[in-house]
C-alpha positions as CSV (number, residue, x, y, z in Angstrom):
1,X,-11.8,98.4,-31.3
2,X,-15.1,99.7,-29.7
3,X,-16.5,99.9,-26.4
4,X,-20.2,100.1,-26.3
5,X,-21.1,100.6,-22.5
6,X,-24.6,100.7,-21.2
7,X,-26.3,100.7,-17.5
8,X,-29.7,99.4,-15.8
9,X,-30.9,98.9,-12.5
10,X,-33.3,96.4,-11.3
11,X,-34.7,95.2,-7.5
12,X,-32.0,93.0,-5.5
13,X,-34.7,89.9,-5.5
14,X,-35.1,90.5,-9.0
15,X,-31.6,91.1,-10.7
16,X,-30.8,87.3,-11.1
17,X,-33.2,87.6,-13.4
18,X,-31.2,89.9,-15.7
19,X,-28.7,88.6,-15.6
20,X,-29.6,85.1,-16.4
21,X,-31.0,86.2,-19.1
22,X,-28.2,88.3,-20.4
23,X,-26.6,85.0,-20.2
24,X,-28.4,82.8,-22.1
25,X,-30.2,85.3,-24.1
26,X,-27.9,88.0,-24.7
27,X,-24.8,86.9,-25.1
28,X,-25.3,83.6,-27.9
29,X,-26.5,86.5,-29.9
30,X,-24.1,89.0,-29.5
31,X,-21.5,86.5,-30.1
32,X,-22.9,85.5,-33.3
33,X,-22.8,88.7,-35.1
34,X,-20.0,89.4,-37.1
35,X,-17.7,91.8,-35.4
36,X,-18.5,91.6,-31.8
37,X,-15.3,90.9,-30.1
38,X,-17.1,90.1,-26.7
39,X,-19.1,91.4,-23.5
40,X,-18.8,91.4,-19.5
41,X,-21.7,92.3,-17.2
42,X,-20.5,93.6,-14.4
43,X,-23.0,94.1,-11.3
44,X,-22.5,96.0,-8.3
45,X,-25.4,96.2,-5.0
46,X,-26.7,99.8,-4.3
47,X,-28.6,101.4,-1.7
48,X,-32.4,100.7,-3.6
49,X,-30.9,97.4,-5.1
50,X,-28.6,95.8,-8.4
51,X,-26.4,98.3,-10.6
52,X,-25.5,96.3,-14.0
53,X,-23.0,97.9,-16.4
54,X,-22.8,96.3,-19.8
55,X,-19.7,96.3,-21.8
56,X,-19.9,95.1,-25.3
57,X,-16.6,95.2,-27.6
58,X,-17.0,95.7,-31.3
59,X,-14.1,95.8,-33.7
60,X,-15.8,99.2,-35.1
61,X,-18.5,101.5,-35.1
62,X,-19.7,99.8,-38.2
63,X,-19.7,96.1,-36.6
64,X,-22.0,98.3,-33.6
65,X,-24.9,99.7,-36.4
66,X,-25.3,96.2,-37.2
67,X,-25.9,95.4,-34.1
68,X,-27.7,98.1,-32.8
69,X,-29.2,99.8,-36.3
70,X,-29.3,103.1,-37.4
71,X,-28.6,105.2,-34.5
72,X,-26.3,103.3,-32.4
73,X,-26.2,105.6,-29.6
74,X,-29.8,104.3,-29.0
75,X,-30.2,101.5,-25.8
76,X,-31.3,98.1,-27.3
77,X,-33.2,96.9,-24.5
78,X,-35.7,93.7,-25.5
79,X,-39.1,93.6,-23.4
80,X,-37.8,91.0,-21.3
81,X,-34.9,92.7,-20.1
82,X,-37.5,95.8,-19.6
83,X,-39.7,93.5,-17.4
84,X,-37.5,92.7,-14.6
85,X,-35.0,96.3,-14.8
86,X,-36.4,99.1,-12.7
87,X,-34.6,101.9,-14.7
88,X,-32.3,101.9,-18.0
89,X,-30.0,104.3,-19.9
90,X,-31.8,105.0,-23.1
91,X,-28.3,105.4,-24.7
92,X,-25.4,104.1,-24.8
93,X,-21.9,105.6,-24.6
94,X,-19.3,104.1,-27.3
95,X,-15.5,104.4,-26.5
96,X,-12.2,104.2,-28.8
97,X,-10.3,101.5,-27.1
98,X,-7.0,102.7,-27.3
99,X,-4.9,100.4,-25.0
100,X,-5.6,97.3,-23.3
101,X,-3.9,94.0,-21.4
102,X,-5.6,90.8,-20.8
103,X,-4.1,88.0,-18.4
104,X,-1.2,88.3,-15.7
105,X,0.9,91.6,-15.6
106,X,4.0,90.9,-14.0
């Protein structure tokens, strides 16, 4: 499986904006491509406002130029996500998941 991770930053008044629409823009259509094995956004406040980190999982690099096109390294960032983010990674990082655990450890 692939990690596709990706970071933006946007105003602290503003970044409900993101992520609402990462919510209801986003993610129905991530989720309906063939191969995308899910997403988090995680969000973290910063001295000069909102630090997002988005974490797609793909079940291969193949599943992510689908996705993401020809050079998959490349940010897709729509022009209403680039409207209300202050500053975005123009790439994207992509990692071999090699171990993971979901749920309770005990």
């Amino acid at each position: 499986m692939i990690a596709r991770v990706w970071s933006a930053r946007a105003e602290l008044d503003r970044a409900h904006l993101y992520a609402a629409h990462f919510t209801e823009a986003v993610l129905p259509r991530l989720t309906a491509l063939p191969g995308c094995r899910g997403a988090h956004l995680l969000r973290r406040v910063v001295d000069d406002g909102v630090e997002f980190v988005v974490q797609t999982l793909w079940d291969s690099m193949d599943a992510v130029s689908e996705f993401a096109g020809a050079t998959p390294d490349l940010a897709v960032v729509d022009d209403e996500a680039r409207g209300v983010l202050t500053s975005f990674d123009t790439a994207v990082k992509h990692y071999e998941i090699l171990s993971s655990v979901s749920g309770s450890v005990e």
